[in-house]
LOVOMAR-448514 format. One line per 8 residues: number of its first residue (from 1); for each residue x, y, z of N, C-alpha, C, CB. Coordinates in steps of 0.05 Angstrom, whole numbers, plus 5000, padded with zeros to 4 digits. Each point is the difference from the previous one (the first is absolute). Last residue first. Glycine has a CB too. Example, Ala and Ser with C-alpha at 12.3 -4.5 7.8 and 13.67 -1.06 7.14 Angstrom:
<vonus>
2	5257:4955:5142:5016:5024:5001:4985:5022:5014:5024:4987:4957 ~ 4982:4898:5042:4982:5024:5000:5018:5024:5000:4962:4977:5025 .
</vonus>
This chain:
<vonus>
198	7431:5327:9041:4979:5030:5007:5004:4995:5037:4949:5001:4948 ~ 5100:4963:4957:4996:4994:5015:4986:5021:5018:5032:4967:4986 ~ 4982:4996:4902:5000:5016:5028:4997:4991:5027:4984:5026:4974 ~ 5013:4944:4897:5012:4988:5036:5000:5029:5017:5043:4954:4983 ~ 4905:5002:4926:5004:5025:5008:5005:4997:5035:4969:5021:4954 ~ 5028:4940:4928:5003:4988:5030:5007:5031:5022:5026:4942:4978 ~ 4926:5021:4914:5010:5020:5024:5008:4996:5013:4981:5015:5000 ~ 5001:4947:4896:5008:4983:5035:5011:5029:5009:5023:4936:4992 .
190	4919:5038:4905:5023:5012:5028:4993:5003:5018:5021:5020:4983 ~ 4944:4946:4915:5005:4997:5028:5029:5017:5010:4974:4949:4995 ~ 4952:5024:4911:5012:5010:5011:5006:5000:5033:4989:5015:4958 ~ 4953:4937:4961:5027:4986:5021:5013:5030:5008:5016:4945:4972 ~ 4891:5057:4986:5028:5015:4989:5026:4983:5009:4977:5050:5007 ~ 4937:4921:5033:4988:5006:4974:5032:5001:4979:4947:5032:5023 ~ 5046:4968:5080:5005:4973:4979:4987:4998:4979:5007:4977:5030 ~ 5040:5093:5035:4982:5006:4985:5001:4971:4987:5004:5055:4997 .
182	5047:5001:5092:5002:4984:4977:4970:5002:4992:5042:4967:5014 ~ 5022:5059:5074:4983:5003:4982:4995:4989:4970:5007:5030:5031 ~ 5036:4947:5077:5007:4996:4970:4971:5014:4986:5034:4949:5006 ~ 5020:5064:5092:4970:4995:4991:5012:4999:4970:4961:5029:5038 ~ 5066:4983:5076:5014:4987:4971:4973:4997:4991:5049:4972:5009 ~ 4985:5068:5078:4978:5005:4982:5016:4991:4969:4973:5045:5034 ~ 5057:4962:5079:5002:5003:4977:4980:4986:4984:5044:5009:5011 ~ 5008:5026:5091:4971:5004:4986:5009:4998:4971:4974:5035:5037 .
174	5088:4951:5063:5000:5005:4973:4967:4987:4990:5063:4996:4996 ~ 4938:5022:5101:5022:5002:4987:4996:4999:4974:5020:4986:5032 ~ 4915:4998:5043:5012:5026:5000:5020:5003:4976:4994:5002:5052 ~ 4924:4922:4945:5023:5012:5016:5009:5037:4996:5017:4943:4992 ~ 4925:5005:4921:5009:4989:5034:5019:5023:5021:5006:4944:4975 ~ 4973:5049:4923:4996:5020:5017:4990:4999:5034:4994:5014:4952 ~ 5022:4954:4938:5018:4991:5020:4996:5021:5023:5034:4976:4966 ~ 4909:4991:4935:5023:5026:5018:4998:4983:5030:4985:5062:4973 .
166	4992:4917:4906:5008:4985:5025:5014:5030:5024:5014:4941:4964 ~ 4925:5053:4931:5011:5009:5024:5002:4988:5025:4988:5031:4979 ~ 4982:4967:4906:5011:4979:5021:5015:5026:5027:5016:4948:4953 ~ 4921:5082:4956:5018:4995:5024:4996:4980:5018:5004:5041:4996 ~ 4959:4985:4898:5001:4985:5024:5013:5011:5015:4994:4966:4985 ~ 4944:5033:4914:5019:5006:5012:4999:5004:5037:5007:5018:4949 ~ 4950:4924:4980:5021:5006:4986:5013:5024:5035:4975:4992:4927 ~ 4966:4932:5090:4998:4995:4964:5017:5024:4984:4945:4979:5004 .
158	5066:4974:5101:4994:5018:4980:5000:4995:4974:5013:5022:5028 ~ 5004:4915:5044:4986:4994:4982:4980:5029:4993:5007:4944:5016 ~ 5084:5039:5021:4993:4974:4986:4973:5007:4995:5032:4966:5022 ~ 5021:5100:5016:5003:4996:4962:4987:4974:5000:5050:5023:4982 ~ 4940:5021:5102:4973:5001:4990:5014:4993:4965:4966:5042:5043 ~ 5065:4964:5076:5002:4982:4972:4979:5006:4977:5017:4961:5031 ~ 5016:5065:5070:4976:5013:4979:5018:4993:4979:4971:5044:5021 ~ 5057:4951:5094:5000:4995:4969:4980:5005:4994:5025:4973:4995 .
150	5008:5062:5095:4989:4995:4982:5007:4995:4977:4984:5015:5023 ~ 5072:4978:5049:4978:5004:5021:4973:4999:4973:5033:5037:5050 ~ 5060:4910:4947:4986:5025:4994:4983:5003:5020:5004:4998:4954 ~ 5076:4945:5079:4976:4991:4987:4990:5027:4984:4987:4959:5038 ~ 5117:5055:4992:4979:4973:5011:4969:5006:4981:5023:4998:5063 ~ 5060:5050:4927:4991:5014:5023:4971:4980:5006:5024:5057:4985 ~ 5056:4909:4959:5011:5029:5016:4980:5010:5014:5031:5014:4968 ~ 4952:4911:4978:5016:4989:5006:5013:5023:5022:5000:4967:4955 .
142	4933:5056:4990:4987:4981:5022:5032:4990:5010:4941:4981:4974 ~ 5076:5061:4957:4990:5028:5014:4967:4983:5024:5017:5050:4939 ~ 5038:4899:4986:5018:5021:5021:4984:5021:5019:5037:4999:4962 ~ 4910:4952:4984:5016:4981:5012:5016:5012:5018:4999:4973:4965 ~ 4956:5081:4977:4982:4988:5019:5010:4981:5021:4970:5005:4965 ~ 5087:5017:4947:4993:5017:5021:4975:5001:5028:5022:5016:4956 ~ 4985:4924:4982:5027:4990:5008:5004:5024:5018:5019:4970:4959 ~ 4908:5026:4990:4999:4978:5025:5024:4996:5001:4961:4976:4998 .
134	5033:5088:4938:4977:5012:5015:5002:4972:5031:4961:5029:4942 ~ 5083:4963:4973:5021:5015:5015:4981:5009:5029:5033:5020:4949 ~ 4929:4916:4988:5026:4992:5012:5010:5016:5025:5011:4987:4953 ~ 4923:5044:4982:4988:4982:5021:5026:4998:5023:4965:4970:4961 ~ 5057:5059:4957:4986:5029:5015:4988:4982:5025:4980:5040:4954 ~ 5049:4916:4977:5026:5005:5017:4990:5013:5020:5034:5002:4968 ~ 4903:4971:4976:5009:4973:5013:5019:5015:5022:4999:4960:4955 ~ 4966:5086:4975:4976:5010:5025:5019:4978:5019:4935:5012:4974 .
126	5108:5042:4934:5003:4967:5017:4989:5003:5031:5051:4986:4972 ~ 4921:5075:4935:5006:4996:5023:5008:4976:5009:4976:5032:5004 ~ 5019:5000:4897:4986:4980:5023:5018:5002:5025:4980:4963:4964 ~ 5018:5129:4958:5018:4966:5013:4979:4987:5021:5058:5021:5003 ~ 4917:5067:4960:5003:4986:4978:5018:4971:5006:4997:5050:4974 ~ 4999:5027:5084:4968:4992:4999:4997:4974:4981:4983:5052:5005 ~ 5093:5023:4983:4982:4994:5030:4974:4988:4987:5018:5043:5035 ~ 5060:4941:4891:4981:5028:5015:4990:4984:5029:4974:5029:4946 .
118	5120:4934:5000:4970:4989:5005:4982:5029:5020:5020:4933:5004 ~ 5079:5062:4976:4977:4998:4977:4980:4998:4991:5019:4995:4999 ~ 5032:5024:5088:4996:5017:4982:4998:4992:4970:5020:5023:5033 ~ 4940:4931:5059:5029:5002:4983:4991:5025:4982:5018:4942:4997 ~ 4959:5053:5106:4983:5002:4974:5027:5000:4977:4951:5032:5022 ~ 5017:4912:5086:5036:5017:4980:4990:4999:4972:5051:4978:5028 ~ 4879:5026:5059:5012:4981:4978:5026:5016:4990:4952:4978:4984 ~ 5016:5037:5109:4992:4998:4983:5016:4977:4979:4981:5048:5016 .
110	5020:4987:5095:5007:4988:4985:4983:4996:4971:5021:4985:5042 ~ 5003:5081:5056:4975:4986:4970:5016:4990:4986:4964:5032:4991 ~ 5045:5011:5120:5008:4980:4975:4984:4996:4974:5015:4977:5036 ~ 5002:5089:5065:4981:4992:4985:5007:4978:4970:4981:5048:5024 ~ 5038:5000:5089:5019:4984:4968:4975:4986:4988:5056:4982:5020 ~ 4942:5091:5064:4984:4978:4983:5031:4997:4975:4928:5018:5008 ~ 5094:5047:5066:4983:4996:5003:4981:4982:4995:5018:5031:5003 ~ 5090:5007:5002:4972:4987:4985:4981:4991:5013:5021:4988:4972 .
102	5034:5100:5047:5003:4960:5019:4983:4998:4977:5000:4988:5066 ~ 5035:5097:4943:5011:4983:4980:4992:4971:5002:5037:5032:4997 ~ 4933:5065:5047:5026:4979:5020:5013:4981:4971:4966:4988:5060 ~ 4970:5080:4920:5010:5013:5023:5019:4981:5012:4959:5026:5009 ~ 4983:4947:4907:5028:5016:5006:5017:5011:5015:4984:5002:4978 ~ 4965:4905:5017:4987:5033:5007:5031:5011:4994:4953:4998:5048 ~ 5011:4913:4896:5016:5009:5020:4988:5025:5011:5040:4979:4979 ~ 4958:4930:4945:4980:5026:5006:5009:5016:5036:4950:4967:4963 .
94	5084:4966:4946:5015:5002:5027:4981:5024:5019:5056:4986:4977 ~ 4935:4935:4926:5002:5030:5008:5002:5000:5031:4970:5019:4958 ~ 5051:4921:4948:4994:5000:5033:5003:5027:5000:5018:4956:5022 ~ 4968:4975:4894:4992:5035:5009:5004:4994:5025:4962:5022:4968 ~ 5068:4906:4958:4986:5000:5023:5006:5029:5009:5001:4949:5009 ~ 4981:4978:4913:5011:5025:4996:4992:5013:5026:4998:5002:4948 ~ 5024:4897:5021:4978:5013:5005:5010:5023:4997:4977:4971:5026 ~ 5075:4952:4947:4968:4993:5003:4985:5023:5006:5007:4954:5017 .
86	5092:5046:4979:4994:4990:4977:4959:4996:4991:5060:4975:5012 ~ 4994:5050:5083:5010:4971:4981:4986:4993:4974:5009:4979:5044 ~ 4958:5113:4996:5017:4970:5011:4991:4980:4988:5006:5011:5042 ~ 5011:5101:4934:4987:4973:4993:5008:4977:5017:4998:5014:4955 ~ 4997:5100:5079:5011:4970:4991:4989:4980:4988:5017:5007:5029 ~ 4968:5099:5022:4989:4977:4984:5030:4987:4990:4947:5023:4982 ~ 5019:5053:5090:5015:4983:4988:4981:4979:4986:5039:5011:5033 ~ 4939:5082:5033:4990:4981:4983:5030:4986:4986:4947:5029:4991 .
78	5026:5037:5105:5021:4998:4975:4990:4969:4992:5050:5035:5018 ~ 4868:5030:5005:5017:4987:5013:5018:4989:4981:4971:4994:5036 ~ 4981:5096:4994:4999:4980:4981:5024:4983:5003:4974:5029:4969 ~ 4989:4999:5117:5006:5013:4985:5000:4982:4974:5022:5032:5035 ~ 4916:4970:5063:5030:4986:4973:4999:5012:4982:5001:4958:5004 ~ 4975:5059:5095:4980:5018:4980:5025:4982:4980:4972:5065:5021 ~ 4974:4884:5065:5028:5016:4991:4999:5022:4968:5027:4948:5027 ~ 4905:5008:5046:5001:5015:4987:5019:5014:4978:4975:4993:5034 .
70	5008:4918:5022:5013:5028:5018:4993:5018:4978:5046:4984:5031 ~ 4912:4942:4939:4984:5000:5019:5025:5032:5023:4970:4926:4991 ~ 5029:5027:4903:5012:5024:5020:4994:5009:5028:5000:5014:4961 ~ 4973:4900:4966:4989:5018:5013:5009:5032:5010:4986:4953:5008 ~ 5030:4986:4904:5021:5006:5022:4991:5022:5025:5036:4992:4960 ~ 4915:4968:4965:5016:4981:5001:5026:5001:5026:4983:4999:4945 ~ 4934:5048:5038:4991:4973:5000:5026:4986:4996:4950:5008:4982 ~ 5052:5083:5011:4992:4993:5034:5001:4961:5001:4955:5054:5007 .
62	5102:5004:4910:4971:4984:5011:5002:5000:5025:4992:4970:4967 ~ 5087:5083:4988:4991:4975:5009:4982:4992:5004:5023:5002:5011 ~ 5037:5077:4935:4972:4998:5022:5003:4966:5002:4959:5049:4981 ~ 5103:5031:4961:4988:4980:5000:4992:4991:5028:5021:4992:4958 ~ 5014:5103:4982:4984:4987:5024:4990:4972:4987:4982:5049:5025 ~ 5097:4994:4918:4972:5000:5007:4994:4991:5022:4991:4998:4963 ~ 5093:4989:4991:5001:5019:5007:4971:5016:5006:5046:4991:4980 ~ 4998:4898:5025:4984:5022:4988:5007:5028:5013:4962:4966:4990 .
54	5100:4948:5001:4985:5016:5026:4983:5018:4975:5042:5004:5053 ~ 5019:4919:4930:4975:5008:4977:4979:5013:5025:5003:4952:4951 ~ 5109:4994:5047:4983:5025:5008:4980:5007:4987:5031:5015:5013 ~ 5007:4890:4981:5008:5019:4987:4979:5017:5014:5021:4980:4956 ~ 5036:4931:5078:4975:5010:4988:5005:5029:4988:4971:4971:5035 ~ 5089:4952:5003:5000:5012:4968:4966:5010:4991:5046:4961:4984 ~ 4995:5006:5105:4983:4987:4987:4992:5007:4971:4988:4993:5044 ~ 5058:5071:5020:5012:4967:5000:4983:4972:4987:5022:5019:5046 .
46	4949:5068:4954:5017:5007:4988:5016:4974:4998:4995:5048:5013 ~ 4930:4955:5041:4990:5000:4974:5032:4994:4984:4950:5038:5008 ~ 5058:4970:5089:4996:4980:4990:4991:4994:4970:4996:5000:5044 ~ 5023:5088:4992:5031:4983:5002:4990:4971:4983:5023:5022:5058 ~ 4909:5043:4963:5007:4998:4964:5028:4984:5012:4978:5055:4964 ~ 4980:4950:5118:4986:4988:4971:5011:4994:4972:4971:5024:5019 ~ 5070:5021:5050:4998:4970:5007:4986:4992:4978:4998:4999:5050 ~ 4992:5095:4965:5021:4987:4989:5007:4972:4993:5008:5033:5019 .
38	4908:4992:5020:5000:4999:4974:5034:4998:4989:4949:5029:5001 ~ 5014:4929:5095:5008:5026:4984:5004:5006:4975:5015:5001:5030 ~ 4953:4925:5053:5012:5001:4970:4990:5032:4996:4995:4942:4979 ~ 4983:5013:5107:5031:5012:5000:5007:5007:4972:5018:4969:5040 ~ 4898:4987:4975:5005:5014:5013:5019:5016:5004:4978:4978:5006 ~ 5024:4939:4946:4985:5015:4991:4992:5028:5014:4990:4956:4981 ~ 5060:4958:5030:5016:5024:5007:4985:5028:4990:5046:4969:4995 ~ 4937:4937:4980:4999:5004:5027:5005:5011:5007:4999:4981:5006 .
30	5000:5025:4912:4978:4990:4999:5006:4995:5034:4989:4979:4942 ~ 5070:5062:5008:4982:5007:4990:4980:4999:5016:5018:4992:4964 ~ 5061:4978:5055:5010:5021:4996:4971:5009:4988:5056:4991:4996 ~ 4959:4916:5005:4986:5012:5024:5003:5030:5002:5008:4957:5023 ~ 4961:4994:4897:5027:5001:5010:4999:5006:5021:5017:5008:4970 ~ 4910:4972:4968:4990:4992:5030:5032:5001:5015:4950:4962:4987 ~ 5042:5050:4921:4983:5019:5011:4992:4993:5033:4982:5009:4948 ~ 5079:4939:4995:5006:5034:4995:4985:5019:5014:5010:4990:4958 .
22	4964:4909:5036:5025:5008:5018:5008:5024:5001:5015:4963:4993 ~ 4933:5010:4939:4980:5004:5028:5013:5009:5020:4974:4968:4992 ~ 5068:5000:4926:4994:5021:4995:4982:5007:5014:5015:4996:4965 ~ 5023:4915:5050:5024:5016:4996:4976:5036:4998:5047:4950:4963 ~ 4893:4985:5027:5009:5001:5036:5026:5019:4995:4984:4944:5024 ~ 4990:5029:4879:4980:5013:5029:5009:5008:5023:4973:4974:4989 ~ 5080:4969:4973:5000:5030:4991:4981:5013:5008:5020:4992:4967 ~ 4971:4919:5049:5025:5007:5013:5002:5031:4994:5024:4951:4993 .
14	4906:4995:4962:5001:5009:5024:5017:5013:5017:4978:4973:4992 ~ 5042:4996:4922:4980:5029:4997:4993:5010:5038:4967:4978:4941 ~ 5073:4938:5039:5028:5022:4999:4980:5029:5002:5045:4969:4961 ~ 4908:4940:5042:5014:5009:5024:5016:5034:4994:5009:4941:5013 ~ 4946:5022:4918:4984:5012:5031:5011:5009:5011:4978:4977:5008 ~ 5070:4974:4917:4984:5030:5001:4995:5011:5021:4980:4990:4969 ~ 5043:4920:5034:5016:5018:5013:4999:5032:4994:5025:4959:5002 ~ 4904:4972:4976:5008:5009:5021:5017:5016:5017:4985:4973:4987 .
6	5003:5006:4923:4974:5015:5005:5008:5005:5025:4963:4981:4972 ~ 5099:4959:4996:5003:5028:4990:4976:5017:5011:5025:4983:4955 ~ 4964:4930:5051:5023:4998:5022:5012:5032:5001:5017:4943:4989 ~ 4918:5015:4957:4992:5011:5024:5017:4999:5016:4965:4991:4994 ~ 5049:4985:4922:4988:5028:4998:4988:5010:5034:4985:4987:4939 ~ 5060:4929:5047:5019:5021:4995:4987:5027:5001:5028:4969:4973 .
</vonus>
């Protein structure tokens, strides 16, 4: 009986997973990525009960994560946040040129959801889910633009702090950079994911 329950655990956890991967690989986003416009954007946030959290400061992108190889000049880019499904607290940002409105990189972070009784820092991370969500995304994102071109695995046998980085940079078309940072001293963790096409 107890394994008849353990199982259908899996399964259902798995299922939601994939349900909350599906959001980001819509095609209005994710194959249409070229044609997406920041209106479009917040249409989709808004329809997804995210909440506006655009900064009113210059924010910047890494070379290392989003080469710019045309030079485009991006502006700060419109940011949303949302909790999904209860498990994570997820930041997407939409990094664009202002002169036309095309997005340019969709950038993702997924963290922990900090309760408000418990201080930052002061709750056991669940490193298990953080795993989870990290190869289910790897999954989807081999399932849409085929094999990586580089992995770099290093939480299994850092002694405290790490990146996992998988990028996708084959071909002419969609370029993406998924990397979990983390620390196995602290259990802390979060999951980047950073989609373009150049």
């Amino acid at each position: 009986m107890k394994k008849t329950i353990y199982i259908s655990t899996i399964i259902c956890l798995t299922i939601v997973s994939c349900v909350t991967n599906r959001e980001i690989f819509r095609a209005e986003r994710f194959d249409d990525l070229t044609t997406l416009k920041v209106p479009k954007a917040d249409k989709i946030e808004q329809d997804l009960g995210s909440t506006d959290r655009t900064p009113s400061h210059k924010i910047s992108i890494g070379e290392s994560i989003y080469p710019n190889k045309k030079g485009f000049n991006l502006a700060t880019p419109k940011t949303y946040s949302r909790t999904e499904k209860g498990k994570f607290e997820l930041e997407t940002e939409y990094f664009y040129t202002a002169s036309d409105s095309i997005v340019r990189v969709i950038m993702y972070d997924w963290t922990e959801i900090q309760e408000p009784e418990r201080p930052f820092g002061q709750s056991k991370t669940d490193t298990k889910k953080f795993r989870k969500k990290f190869d289910g995304l790897k999954k989807q994102l081999v399932s849409e633009l085929g094999e990586p071109s580089f992995v770099e695995i290093a939480s299994d046998t850092a002694q405290s702090n790490f990146r996992d980085g998988i990028k996708w940079l084959n071909g002419n078309g969609k370029k993406a950079y998924l990397f979990m940072l983390g620390s196995n001293s602290t259990d802390y963790r979060k999951i980047r994911l950073a989609i373009y096409e150049e």
